[in-house]
C-alpha positions as CSV (number, residue, x, y, z in Angstrom):
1,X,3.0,14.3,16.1
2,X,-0.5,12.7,15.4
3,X,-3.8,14.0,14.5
4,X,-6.6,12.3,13.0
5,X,-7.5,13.0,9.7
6,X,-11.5,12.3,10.2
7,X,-13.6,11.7,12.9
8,X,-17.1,11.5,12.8
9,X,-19.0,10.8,16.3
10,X,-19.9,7.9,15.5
11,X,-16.5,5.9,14.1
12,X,-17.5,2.9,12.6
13,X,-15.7,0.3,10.3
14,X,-13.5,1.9,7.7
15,X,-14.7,6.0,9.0
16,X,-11.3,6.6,10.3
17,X,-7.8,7.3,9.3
18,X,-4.7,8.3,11.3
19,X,-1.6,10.6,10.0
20,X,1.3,10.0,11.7
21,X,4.9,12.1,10.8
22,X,7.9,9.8,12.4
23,X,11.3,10.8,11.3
24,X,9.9,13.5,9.2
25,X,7.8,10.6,6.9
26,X,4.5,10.4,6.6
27,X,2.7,7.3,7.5
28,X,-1.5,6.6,7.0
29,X,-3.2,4.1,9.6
30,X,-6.2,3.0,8.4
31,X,-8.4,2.3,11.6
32,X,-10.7,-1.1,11.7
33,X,-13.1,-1.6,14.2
34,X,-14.1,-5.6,14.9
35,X,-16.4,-7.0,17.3
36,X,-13.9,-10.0,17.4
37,X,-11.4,-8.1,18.5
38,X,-10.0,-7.7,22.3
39,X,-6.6,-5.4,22.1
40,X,-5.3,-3.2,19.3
41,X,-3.1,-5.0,16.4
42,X,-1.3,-3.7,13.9
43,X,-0.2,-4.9,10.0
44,X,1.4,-3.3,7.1
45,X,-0.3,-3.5,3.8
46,X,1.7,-3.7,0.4
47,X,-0.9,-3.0,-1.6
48,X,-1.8,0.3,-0.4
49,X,1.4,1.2,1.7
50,X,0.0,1.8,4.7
51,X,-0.8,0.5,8.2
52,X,-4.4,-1.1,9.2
53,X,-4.8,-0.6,13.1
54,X,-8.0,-2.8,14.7
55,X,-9.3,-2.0,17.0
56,X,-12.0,-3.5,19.7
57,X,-15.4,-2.4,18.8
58,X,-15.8,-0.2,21.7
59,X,-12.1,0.8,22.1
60,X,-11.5,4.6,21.9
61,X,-10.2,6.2,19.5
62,X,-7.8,8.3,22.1
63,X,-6.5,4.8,23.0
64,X,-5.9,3.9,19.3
65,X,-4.1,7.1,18.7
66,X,-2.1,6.3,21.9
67,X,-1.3,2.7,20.2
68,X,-0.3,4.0,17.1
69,X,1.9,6.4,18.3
70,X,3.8,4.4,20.5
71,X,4.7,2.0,17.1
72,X,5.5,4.5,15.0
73,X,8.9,3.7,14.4
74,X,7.6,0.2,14.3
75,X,5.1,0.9,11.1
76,X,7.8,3.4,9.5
77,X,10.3,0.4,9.5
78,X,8.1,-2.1,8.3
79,X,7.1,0.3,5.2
80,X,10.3,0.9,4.0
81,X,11.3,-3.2,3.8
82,X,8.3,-3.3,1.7
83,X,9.9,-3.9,-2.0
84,X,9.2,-1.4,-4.5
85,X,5.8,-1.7,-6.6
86,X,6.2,-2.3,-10.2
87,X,4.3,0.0,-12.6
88,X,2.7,-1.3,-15.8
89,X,3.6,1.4,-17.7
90,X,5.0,1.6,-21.0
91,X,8.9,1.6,-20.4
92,X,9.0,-0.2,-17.0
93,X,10.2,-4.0,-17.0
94,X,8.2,-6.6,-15.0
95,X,9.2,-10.6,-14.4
96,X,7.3,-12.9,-15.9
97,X,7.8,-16.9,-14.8
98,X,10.8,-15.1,-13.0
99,X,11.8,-13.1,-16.6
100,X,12.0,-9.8,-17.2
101,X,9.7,-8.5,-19.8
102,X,10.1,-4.7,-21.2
103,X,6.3,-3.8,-21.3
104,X,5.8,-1.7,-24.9
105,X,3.4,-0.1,-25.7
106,X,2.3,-0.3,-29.3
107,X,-0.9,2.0,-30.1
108,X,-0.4,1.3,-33.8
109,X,-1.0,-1.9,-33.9
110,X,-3.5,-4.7,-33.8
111,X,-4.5,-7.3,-31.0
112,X,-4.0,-7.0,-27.3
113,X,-0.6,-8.3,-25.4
114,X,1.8,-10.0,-27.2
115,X,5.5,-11.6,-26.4
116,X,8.6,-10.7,-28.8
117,X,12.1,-11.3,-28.3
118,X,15.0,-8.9,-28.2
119,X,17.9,-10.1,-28.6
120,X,21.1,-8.4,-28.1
121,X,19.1,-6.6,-25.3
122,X,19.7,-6.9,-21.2
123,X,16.1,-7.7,-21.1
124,X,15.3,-10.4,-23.5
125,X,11.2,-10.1,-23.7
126,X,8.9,-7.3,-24.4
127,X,6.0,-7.3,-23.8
128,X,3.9,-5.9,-26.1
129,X,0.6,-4.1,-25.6
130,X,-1.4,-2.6,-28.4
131,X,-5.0,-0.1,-27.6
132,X,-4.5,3.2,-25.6
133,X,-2.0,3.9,-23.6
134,X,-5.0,4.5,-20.6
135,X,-5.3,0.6,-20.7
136,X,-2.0,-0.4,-20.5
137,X,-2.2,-0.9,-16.6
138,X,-5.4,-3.1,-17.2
139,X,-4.1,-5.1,-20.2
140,X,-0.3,-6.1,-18.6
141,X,-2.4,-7.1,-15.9
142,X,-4.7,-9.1,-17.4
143,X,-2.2,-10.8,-19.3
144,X,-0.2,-11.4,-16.2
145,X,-3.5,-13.4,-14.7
146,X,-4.3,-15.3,-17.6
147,X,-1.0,-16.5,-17.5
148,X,-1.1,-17.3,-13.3
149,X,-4.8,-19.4,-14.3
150,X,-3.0,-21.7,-16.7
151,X,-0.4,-22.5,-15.1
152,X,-1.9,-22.9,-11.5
153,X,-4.3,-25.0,-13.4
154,X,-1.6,-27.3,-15.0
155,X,-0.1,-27.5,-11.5
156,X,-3.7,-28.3,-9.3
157,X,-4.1,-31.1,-11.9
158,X,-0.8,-32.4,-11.9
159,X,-0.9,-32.4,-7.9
160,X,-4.4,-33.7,-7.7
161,X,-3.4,-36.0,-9.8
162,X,-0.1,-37.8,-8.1
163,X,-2.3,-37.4,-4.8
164,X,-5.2,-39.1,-6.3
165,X,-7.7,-36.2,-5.3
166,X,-10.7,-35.2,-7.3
167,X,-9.8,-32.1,-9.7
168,X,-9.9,-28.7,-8.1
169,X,-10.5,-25.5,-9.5
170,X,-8.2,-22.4,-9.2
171,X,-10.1,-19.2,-8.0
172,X,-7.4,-15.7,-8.1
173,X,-6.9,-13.1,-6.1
174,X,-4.6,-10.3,-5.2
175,X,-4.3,-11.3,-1.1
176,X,-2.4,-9.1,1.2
177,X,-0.5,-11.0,3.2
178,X,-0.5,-14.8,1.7
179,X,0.1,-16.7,-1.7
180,X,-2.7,-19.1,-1.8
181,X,-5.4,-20.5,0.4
182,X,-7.7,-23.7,0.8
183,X,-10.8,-23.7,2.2
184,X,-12.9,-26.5,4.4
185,X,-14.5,-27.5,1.1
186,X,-11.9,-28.1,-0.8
187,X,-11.6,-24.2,-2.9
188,X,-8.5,-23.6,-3.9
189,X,-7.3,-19.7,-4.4
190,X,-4.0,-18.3,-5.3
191,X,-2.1,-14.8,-5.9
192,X,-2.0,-14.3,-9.7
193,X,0.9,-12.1,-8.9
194,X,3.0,-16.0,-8.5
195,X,3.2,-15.9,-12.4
196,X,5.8,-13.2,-11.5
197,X,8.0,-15.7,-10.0
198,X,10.6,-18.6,-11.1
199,X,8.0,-21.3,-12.3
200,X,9.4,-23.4,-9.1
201,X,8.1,-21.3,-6.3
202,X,4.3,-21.6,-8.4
203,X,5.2,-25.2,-8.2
């Protein structure tokens, strides 16, 4: 079963979206149309949990539905290997340098994210977030990236370093489908999301 969800007469980058039901699930494909593009291809996105199909600029979108169809089961297994997302929310625990933390939220008191230890516990951080519970999301977050920037910054100047190269900066981003990236002139960018991991696989 297919349908499209909208379809204006004139599809253009980003207009379209496909629902597909496969095995009784419901999966989105989020339709991209690229003028560097000569068949259909098809990824899986963590971030959102969906599919992104692109397409050639002047494919049709009967041919796209045909394409998407036919890897249905294809999408629907690649979305369910996808790990669980970790919320930021008061009571949920998220690693930190490969460590779980117990995010808690503390409206009472002063500052903004804070470590403390609890011992006796299974998880032997918390950490701590004070302000309104609304900015909890934004503040774990935060703290998780300012984290990533100093320790990817210790790292690019270690590296540089050993390797005799001139000193880099370290731009972040949340990429879909890589860790880090270097471009012709040099610019390094990383996922902040490695400060979730053992401090070796930053390294």
């Amino acid at each position: 079963m297919l349908r499209l969800l909208r379809e204006g007469p004139a599809p253009t980058i980003g207009a379209s979206t496909l629902i597909l039901v496969h095995a009784g699930e419901t999966i989105l494909v989020a339709l991209r149309r690229s003028q560097n593009a000569r068949r259909f291809t098809l990824r899986v996105r963590f971030a959102k949990r969906d599919a992104v199909l692109t397409m050639p600029q002047r494919a049709a979108l009967r041919d796209a539905r045909d394409f998407a169809q036919r890897h249905a089961a294809w999408i629907a297994a690649r979305l369910n290997r996808l790990p669980e997302t970790i919320p930021f929310a008061h009571g949920s625990v998220a690693p930190l340098r490969g460590v779980d933390h117990l995010i808690a939220h503390h409206p009472e008191r002063r500052g903004v994210t804070w470590i403390e230890p609890r011992e006796g516990f299974e998880v032997p951080f918390a950490l701590c977030v004070a302000g309104q519970a609304a900015h909890v999301h934004r503040r774990v977050q935060d703290h998780f990236k300012r984290e990533a920037r100093r320790d990817l910054e210790d790292a690019v100047a270690r590296h540089t370093t050993t390797l005799s190269l001139p000193p880099r900066g370290v731009g972040l981003r949340d990429p879909i489908s890589r860790w880090g990236s270097c471009s012709a002139s040099g610019a390094l960018n990383f996922s902040w999301r490695l400060i979730m991991a053992p401090p070796f696989v930053l390294d």
